[in-house]
C-alpha positions in Angstrom: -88.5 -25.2 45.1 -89.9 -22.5 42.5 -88.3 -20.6 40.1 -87.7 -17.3 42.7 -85.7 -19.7 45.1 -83.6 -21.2 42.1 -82.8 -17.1 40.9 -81.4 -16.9 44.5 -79.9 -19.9 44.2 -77.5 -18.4 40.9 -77.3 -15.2 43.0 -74.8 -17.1 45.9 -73.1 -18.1 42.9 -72.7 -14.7 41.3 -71.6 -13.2 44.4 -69.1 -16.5 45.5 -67.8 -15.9 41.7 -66.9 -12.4 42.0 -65.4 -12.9 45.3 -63.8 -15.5 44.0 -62.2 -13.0 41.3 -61.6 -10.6 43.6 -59.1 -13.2 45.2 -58.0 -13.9 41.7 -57.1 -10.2 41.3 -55.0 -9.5 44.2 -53.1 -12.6 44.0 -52.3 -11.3 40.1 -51.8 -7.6 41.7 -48.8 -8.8 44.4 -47.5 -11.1 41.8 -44.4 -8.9 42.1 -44.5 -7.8 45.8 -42.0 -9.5 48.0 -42.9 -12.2 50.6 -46.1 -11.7 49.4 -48.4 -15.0 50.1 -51.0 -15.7 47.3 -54.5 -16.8 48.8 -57.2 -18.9 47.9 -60.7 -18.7 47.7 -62.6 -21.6 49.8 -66.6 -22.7 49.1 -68.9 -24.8 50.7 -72.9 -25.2 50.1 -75.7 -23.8 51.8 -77.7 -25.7 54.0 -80.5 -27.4 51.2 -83.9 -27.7 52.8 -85.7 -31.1 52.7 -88.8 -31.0 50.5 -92.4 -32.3 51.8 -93.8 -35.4 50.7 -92.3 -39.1 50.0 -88.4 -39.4 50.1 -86.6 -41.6 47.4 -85.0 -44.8 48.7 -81.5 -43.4 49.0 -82.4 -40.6 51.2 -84.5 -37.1 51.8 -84.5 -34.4 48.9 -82.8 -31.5 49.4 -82.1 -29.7 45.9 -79.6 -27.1 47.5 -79.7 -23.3 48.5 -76.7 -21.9 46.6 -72.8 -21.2 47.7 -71.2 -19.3 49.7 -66.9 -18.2 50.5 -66.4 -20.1 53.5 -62.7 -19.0 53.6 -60.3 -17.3 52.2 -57.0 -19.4 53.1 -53.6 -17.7 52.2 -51.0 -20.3 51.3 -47.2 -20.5 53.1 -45.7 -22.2 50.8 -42.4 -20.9 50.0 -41.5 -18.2 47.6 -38.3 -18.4 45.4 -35.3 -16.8 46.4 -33.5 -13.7 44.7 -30.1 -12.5 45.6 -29.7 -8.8 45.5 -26.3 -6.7 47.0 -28.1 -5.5 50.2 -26.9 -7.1 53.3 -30.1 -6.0 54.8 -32.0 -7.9 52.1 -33.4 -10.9 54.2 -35.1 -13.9 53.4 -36.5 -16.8 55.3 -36.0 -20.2 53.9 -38.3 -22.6 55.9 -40.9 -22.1 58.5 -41.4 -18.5 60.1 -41.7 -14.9 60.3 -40.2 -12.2 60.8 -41.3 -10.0 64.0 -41.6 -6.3 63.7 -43.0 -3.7 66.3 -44.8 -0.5 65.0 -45.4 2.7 66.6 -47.9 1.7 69.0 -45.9 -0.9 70.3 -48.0 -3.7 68.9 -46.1 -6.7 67.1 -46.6 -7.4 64.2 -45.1 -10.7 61.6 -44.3 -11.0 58.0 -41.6 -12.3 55.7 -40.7 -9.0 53.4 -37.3 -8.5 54.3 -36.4 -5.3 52.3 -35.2 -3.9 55.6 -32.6 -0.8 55.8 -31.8 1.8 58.7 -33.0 4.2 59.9 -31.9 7.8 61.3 -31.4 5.7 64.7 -29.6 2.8 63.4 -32.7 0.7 64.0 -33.3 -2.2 61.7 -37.2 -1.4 60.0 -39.1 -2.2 56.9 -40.3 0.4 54.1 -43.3 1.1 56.5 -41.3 1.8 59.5 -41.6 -1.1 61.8 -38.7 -2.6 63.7 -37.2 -5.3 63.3 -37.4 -7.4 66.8 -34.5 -10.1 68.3 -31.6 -10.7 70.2 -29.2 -7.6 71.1 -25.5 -8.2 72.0 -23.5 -6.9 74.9 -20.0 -5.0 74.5 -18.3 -8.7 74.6 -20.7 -9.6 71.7 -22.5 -11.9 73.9 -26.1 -12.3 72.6 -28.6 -11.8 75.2 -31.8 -13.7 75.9 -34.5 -11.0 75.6 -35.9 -9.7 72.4 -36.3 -6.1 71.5 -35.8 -3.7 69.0 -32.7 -4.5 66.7 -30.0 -2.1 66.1 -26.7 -1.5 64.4 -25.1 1.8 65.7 -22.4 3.4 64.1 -20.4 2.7 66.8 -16.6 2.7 67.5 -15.4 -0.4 69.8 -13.2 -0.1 72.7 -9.8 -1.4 72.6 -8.4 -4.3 74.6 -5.1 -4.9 76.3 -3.5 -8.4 75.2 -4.4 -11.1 77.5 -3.1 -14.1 75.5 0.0 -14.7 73.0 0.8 -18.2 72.0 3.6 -18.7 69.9 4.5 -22.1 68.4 8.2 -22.0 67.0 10.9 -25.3 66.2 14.8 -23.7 66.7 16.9 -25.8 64.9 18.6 -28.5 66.3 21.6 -28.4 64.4 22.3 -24.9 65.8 23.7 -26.4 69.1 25.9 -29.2 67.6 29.5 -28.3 69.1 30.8 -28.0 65.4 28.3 -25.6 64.4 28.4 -21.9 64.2 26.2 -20.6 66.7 23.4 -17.8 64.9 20.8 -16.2 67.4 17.0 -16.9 66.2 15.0 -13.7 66.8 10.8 -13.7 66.7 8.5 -10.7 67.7 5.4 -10.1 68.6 2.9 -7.1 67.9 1.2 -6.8 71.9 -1.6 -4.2 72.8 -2.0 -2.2 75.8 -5.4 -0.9 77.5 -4.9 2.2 75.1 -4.9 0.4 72.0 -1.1 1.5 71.7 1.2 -1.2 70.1 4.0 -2.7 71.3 6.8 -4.9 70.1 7.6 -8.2 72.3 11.1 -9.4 71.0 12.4 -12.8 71.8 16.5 -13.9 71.4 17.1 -17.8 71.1 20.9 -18.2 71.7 22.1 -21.6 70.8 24.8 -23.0 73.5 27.7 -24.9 73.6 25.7 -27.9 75.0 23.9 -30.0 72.7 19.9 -29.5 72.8 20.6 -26.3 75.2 19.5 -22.8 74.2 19.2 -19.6 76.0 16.3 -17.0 75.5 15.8 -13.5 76.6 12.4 -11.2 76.2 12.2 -7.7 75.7 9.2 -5.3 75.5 9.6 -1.9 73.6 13.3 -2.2 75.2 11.6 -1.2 78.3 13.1 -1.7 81.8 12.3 -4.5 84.6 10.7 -2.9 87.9 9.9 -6.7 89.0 11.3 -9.8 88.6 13.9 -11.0 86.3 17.0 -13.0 86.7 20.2 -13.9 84.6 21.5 -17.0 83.2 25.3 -17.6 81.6 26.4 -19.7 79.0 28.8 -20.6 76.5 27.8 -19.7 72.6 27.6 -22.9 70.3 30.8 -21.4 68.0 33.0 -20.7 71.7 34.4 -18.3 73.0 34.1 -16.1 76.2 30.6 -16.9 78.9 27.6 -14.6 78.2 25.7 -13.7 80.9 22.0 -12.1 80.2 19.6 -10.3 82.4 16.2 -9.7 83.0 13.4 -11.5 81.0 15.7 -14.8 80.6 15.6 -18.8 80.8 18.0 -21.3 80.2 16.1 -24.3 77.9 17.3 -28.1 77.8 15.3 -30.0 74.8 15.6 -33.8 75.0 16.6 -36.6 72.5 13.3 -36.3 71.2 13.4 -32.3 70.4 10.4 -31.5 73.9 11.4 -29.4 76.4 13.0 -31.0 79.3 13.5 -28.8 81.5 13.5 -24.8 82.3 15.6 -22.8 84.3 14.5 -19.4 85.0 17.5 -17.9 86.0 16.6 -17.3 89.5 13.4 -15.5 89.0 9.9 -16.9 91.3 8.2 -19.0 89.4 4.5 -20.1 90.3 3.0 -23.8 89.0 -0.2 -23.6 88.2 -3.1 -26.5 88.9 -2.1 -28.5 86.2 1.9 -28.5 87.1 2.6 -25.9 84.4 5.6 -23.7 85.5 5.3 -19.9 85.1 6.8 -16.6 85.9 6.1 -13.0 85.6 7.8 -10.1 84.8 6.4 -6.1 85.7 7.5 -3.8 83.1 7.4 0.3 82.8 5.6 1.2 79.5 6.2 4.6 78.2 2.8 5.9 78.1 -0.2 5.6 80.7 -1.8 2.5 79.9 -3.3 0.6 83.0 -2.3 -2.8 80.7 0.0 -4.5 80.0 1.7 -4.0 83.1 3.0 -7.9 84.0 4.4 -10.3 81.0 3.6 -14.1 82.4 5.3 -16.6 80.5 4.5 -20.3 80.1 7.4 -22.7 78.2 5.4 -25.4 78.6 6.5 -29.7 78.8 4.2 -32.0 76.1 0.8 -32.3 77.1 1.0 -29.9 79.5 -2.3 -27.9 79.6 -2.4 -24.0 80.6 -6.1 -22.2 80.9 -6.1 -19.1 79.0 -5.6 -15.8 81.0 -8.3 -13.6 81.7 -7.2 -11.0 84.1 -6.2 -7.4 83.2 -3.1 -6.4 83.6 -1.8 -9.8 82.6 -0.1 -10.0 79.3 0.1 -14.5 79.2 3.1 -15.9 76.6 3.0 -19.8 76.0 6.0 -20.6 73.8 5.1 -24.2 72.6 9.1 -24.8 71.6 10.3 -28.3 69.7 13.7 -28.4 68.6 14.1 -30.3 65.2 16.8 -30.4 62.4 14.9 -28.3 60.5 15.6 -24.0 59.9 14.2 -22.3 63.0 10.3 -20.6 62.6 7.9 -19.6 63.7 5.1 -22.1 62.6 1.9 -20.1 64.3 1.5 -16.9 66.3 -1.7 -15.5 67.6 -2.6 -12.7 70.2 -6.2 -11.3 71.1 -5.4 -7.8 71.4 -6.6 -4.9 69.2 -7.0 -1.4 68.9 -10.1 0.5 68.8 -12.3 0.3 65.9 -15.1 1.8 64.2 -17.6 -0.4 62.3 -17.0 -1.3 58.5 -19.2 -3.7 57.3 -22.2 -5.9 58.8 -22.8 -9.3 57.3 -25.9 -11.3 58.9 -25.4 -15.6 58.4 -27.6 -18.0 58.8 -28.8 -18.6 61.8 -29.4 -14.8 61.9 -26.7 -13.3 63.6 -25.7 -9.5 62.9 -21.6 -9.4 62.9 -19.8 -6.1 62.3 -16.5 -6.2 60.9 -14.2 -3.4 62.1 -12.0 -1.4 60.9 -9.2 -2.8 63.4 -9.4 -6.1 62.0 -12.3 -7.8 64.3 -16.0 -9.2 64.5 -18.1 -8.7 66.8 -21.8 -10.0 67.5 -24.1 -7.0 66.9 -27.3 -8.8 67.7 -29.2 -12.2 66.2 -32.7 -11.6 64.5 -35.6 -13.8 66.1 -38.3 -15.9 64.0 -41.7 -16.5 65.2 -43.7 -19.9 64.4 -47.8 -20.5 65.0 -49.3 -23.7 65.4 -51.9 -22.7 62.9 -50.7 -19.8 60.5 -53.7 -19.7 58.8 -55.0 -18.1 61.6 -52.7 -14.9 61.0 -55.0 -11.8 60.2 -53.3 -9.8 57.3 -53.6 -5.7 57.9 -51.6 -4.9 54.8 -47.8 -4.1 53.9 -47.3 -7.5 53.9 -48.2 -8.0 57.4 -49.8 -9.8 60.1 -51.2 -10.2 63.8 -51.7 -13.1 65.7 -55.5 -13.9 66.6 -57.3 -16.7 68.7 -57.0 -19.0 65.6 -53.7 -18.7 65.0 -52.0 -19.4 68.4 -49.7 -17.3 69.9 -46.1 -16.7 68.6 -43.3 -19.1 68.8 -40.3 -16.6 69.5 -36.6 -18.1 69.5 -33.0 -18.0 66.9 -33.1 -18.7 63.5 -32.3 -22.4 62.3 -33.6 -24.0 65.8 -36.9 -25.3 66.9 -38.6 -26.4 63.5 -37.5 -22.2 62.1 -36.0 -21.6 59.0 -32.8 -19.9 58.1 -32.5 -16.6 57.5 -30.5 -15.9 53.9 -28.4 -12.3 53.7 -28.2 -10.8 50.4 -31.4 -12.2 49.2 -35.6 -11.5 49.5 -38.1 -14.2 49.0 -40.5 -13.3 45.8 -44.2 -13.8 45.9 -45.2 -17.6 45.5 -48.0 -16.7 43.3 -48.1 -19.0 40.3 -49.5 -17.1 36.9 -50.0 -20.2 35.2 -52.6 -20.9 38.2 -53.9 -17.9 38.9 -54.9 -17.9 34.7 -57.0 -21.1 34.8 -58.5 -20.1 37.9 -59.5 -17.0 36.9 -61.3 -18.5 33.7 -63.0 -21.2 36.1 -64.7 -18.8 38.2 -65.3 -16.4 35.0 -67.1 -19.4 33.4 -68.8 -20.1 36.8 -70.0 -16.7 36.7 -71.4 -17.1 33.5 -73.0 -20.4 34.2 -74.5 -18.6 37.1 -76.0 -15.2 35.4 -77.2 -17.8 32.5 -79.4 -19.4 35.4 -80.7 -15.8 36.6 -81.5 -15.4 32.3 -83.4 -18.9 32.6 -85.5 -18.2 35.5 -86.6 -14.9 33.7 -87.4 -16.3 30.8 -89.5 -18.7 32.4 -91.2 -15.9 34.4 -91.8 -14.0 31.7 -93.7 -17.0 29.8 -96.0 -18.1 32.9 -96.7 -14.4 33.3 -97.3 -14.3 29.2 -99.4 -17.6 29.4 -102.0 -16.2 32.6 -102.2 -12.7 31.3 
C-alpha cells in the first residue's frame, strides 16, 4: 500500500470523525427537547485488500482501507420524568409510542407528550398532529377502533334513577310494648328523565308487636294511579288502630333482627327468579318526565339476591332493613341518577384513559389513548419534531391500551426529558475530536513524506 492509499485511508477517518461530531452535536442541541432520544454514531472498517506475495503464518495481510458510519443507532432508553400542572402533559414510562396522524392522513409515532387542544377539541402536539386511540360512546363505553382523540366541550344528558339501595337498622327497642313509639323518617334525592329532582320519603312506624313495624313511601307527595294497598296497626305507645294507604307494608323482623316476613298490604307483588318478592307502584309526577313513572320496591330476606334494574321507567328501591338495639340510621344510601352536566375537568390515569368529571357530580370515560410497540425500533425513521414512521426494518406497529401487552404506562401531569447524558456526550465528543486529529496528523505525514521523495528525485 503507498503513501496516496494511506492519505485515503486518514480521509474515511476525517469524514467518520466529523460525522461522528455531527451526531455529538445534535444529541448536545436536544439535550433540552422533550422525549427526545439521543443517538449514536456506529463504525465498522472497510474491506482491507490482501497484498501479493508470501503470507505470514497467522494469516493473509490486509493493512486496512479506512472507516466508515455504518449506523447511526438512536437509543430508547428511558428519559427521566418531570411533573408539570398540565393534564395533557403525557409521558410514557416503559415501552412505546405514542401515535399521531398528520394532515395527510399518514401516522406517525413519538413520545413528546406536550399535547393540548385544539379549536376542535382534538387532542394534537405543537405541530398539529392528532393524537390517535380509543373513543368512548355516550355510556362511556370505550370502543375497539382507534381514531382521532377528542375531548368536546360537551354537556351530558341526564338520566332517570334506575337504582336506589338503602341500608338502614330501626331500632329494636322502639317496638318493646313499654316503649314510646317515635316514627323513623329517611329520604331519598331520585331523578327523573328531565334531570328534575325528587324527594322519596320513607315513615317507619314502630307497632305494638314486638319486632313489627309499619312503613309507608311517598314521592314529592304525589298521588297513586296504580297499585297500593293499606295496612292497620296498633302504635308501640297504644292507643287507637292506624290505618295507612298507598305505598305501604307491614314488616315482621325475627329474633335475630332479619326480616321475616312482608306484608304488602294487599298490593300484587311479583317474585323474581331468585324468590325475591317485589311490588310496584305508578305515580303522577308534576312535570312531563317520561321517568320515573313506576317505584319497584325490594325488602329483601338475608342472602337474597336482586339484579339491578335496567329498564326505563323503572325507579328499583331495595331497603336492606336489620332491626338492632341500636338508634335507627341510615348506614348507606346510593342512587345512580343525575342531572345533566357540562364537563369540568379531564384527568387521564394510567392505563390511558381520558375521564371527564362534570359538573353534576359524575365521570365519565371520554376515550383511552393507544400505544404502539415495534419488534425492532431501531428501525423507526426519524422526520423531525420528534417523530417517526415505521419502515421495512422496524416492523409494523403494535397498536393496543396502555399498561397491556409488554406497553408502558402513560403518566398525566408529567413529560419525559431527553435521555441524553452530558457527561457522555463530553467525553465522546473529545474522542472523536482527538480521532480527528490523529487522522489530519496522518494526511500531515503522508505529505511530508511526499514532499521529501519529491525533494530527493528532483
Amino acid at each position: 500500500m503507498g503513501i496516496l492509499s494511506s492519505m485515503y485511508v486518514a480521509n474515511s477517518g476525517l469524514s467518520a470523525m466529523g460525522t461522528d461530531m455531527s451526531v455529538i452535536g445534535n444529541n448536545i442541541s436536544n439535550m433540552n427537547t422533550v422525549g427526545f432520544k439521543a443517538g449514536r454514531t456506529i463504525f465498522a472498517n472497510i474491506y482491507g485488500q490482501t497484498l501479493a506475495g508470501k503470507s505470514n503464518a497467522v494469516g493473509p495481510s490486509q493493512p486496512g482501507s479506512g472507516v466508515y458510519v455504518q449506523s447511526i443507532e438512536p437509543l430508547f432508553t428511558q428519559g427521566s420524568v418531570q411533573s408539570t400542572s398540565n393534564a395533557l402533559d403525557l409521558a410514557i414510562q416503559g415501552n412505546g409510542f405514542f401515535s399521531f396522524r398528520d394532515a395527510n392522513g399518514a401516522v406517525l409515532y413519538g413520545r413528546n407528550g406536550a399535547l393540548s387542544l385544539d379549536r376542535s377539541g382534538r387532542i394534537v402536539d405543537q405541530g398539529g398532529h392528532v393524537l390517535q386511540g380509543y373513543s368512548a360512546d355516550a355510556a362511556g363505553k370505550i370502543l375497539p377502533k382507534v381514531g382521532d382523540l377528542a375531548v368536546p366541550q360537551t354537556t351530558i344528558p341526564p338520566k332517570a334513577t334506575q337504582n336506589v339501595y338503602s341500608r338502614i337498622n330501626l331500632d329494636a327497642n322502639m317496638t318493646e310494648s313499654l316503649k314510646a313509639g317515635k316514627t323513623f323518617s329517611k329520604s331519598s334525592n331520585v331523578f327523573d328523565s328531565l334531570g328534575i329532582e325528587h324527594l322519596l320519603t320513607y315513615k317507619f312506624h314502630p307497632t305494638n308487636a314486638v319486632g313489627q313495624w309499619a312503613v309507608e313511601a311517598t314521592l314529592d307527595g304525589a298521588k297513586l294511579t296504580k297499585g297500593g294497598g293499606s295496612v292497620t296497626y296498633r302504635p308501640s305507645a297504644g292507643g287507637k288502630d292506624i290505618t295507612l294507604n298507598g305505598m305501604v307494608a307491614m314488616i315482621n323482623f325475627d329474633g335475630n333482627g332479619n326480616v321475616a316476613n312482608v306484608n304488602y298490604g294487599g298490593s300484587p307483588t311479583k317474585v323474581d327468579p331468585s324468590g325475591v318478592q317485589s311490588v310496584n307502584y305508578t305515580v303522577a309526577l308534576n312535570d312531563k318526565a317520561s321517568t320515573p313513572v313506576t317505584l319497584s320496591l325490594y325488602i329483601p330476606k338475608p342472602g337474597q339476591k336482586i339484579r339491578e334494574n335496567s329498564q326505563d321507567g323503572i325507579t328499583r328501591q331495595v331497603l336492606d332493613l336489620t332491626q338492632y338495639a341500636e338508634p335507627s340510621t341510615t348506614i348507606e344510601e346510593t342512587q345512580d341518577g343525575y342531572r345533566a352536566g357540562d364537563l369540568a375537568n379531564i384527568a387521564i390515569d394510567r392505563a390511558g384513559r381520558i375521564v371527564g368529571s362534570f359538573s353534576n357530580g359524575t365521570e365519565h370515560n371520554l376515550g383511552a389513548i393507544s400505544l404502539s410497540t415495534f419488534n425492532n425500533p431501531n428501525g423507526l425513521i426519524s422526520i423531525g419534531e420528534n417523530l417517526y414512521r415505521e419502515s421495512i426494518g422496524s416492523g409494523i406497529a403494535n397498536v393496543g391500551r396502555a399498561n397491556q401487552g409488554g406497553r408502558g404506562q402513560v403518566l398525566a401531569n408529567s413529560l419525559e426529558q431527553s435521555n441524553v447524558d452530558l457527561g457522555r456526550q463530553m467525553i465522546d465528543m473529545i474522542s472523536a475530536e482527538r480521532g480527528y486529529q490523529a487522522n489530519a496528523s496522518v494526511v500531515a505525514t503522508d505529505n511530508t513524506l511526499l514532499n521529501t521523495l519529491l525533494t530527493r528525485i528532483g
